[in-house]
C-alpha positions, 0 to 999 in steps of 0.5 A: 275957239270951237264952242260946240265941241266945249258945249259938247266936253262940258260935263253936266252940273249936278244939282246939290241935294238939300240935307233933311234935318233928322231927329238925331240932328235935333237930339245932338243940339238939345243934347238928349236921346233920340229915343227923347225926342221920339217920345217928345214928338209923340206925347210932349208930356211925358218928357221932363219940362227941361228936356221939353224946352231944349227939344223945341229949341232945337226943332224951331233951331233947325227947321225940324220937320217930323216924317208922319210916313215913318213914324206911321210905318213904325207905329202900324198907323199915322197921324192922318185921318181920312175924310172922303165926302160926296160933294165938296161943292155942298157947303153943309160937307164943307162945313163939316169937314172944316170942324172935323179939321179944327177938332182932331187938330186939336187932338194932334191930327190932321185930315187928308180930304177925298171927294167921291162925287157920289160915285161907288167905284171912286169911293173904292179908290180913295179908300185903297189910297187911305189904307196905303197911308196907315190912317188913324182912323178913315171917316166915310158918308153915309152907309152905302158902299160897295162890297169891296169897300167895306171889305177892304175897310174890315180887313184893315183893323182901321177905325171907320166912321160913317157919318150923316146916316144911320139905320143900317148895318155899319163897317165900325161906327155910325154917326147921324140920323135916319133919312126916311124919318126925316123924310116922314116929318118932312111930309107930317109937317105940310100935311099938318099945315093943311096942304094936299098936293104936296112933291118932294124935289131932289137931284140925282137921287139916282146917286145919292141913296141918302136924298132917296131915302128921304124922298121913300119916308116922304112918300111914304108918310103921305101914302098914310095921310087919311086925307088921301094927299097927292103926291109926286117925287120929281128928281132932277138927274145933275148935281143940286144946284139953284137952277135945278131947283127952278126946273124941278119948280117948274116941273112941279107945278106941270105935273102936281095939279093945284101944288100947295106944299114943296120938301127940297132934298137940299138947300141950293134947289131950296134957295129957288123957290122965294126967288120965284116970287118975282114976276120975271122968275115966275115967267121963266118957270113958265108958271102962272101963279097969284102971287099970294097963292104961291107965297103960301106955298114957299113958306111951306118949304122945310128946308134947312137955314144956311150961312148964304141964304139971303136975308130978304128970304126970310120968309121961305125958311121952316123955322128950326129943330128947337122950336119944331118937333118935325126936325127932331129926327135931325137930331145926331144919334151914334150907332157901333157894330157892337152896341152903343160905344163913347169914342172920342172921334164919334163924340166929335163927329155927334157935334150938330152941323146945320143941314141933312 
């Protein structure tokens, strides 16, 4: 028996291709039209409760699985938003992302999620790629884009959303808050408790234009203070991160002679500093502090209260925009080219998410 030679006659298998069930395979079964089942598809209501009932027997029967790409083509748009966001690492992103998901679920649409990591050029590419799926609407953060970006937003008749930030000349809509007045209350708020040697710490703000603002109204509304307060901005070049927030302490209290008020451009720098309370933290920072001086100063921070901060840094937290006027400029406001406008997906989107 000559196995190589029947090895080499053997003809190669082909694989059977799965048949994709089609909306005419569901129209047969439900015995309507396949015009029908697109309208059904589209808008449930609008078809008779008989017809209905039969269509969604016959989708469950088959395992009916909708082409969005197709119906996207046909109808110039998708079921599809485009959310791209600067950090998936940051939980209050996080946050909002996972309520514009359960929102616009429930309006019918899904959200396809991109992440820049606070870079202009790969923002660029995520909305090349956005625009190539024909989404209903394309949700961007913050107002700083580059120039083709926003080109290429205006070119496509998309709906665009800029969220976390207004104050600037937005591509459609605009949904958020302006950082150098938080910025301002933030300073307002130490200076108002007496403090005089006050320094906003934040990370790569050479990126992250939204933090930078809120360091220039900081800076800014100290620079007004009668009293001649000193202050210092010191950034950290990485991503925020709880050790950031203990070099740029430690930094802190080297550069800012008799350091008595902290603002956090986030929460993760923020969750450092009640850890530092500890003697074997304040070592680490190389900090020589009486430990009631320094309580003083972390129970300045004005930073937010999220989900994972622990329960025993009570203490550290500024208490929240419903008892404290300094967070009111928090608060969301919506911006349109045109004027004011009540959109649906900015109603949405105006919805309070619980950091800056």
């Amino acid at each position: 028996m000559d196995t190589g030679s029947s090895l080499q006659n053997r003809v190669p298998r082909k694989r059977r291709k799965m048949q994709r069930v089609t909306m005419m395979d569901v129209a047969k079964l439900a015995q309507v039209s396949p015009s029908t089942v697109s309208l059904y598809l589209r808008k449930p209501a609008a078809v008779s409760p008989a017809a209905g009932q039969e269509i969604a027997r016959a989708i469950s029967t088959l395992g009916y699985v909708p082409n969005l790409v197709a119906g996207g083509l046909a109808a110039a748009s998708s079921k599809v938003v485009s959310v791209i966001v600067p950090s998936i690492r940051n939980a209050f992103f996080a946050e909002t992302v996972s309520t514009l998901q359960s929102e616009l679920a429930a309006e019918g649409l899904q959200v396809i999620l991109g992440h820049s990591e606070y870079g202009e050029d790969q923002e660029e590419a995520l909305v090349r790629t956005a625009l190539a799926w024909a989404p209903a609407a394309v949700v961007l953060t913050g107002l700083s884009h580059s120039a083709e970006t926003r080109k290429l937003l205006q070119a496509s008749g998309v709906p665009v959303i800029e969220m976390w930030e207004i104050g600037g000349k937005p591509v459609d809509m605009a949904v958020g808050f302006s950082h150098p007045q938080v910025g301002a209350s933030a300073a307002r708020h130490l200076l108002s408790k007496g403090r005089r040697s006050i320094a906003f710490l934040g990370a790569r703000m050479q990126e992250d234009h939204r933090a930078a603002k809120r360091a220039s109204g900081f800076a800014e509304e100290a620079k007004r203070d009668a009293g001649q307060a000193a202050c210092e901005i010191i950034n950290h070049p990485g991503a925020a991160t709880v050790e950031a927030g203990s070099l740029l302490l430690s930094r802190a209290l080297q550069q800012v002679p008799n350091l008595d008020g902290i603002a956090c451009s986030n929460d993760l720098i923020a969750l450092r500093m009640p850890a530092t309370r500890d003697r074997r933290a304040r070592q680490d920072c190389g900090c020589r502090l009486r430990r009631s001086r320094f309580q003083r100063l972390v129970h300045s921070l004005p930073h937010d209260d999220p989900p994972f901060r622990r329960p025993d840094r009570e203490r550290s937290r500024t208490p929240d925009s419903r008892r404290h006027p300094w967070r009111a400029p928090c608060r969301r406001r919506t911006h349109h080219r045109h004027g004011s406008r009540s959109d649906r997906a900015a109603e949405h989107l105006s919805r309070p998410v619980s950091s800056l």
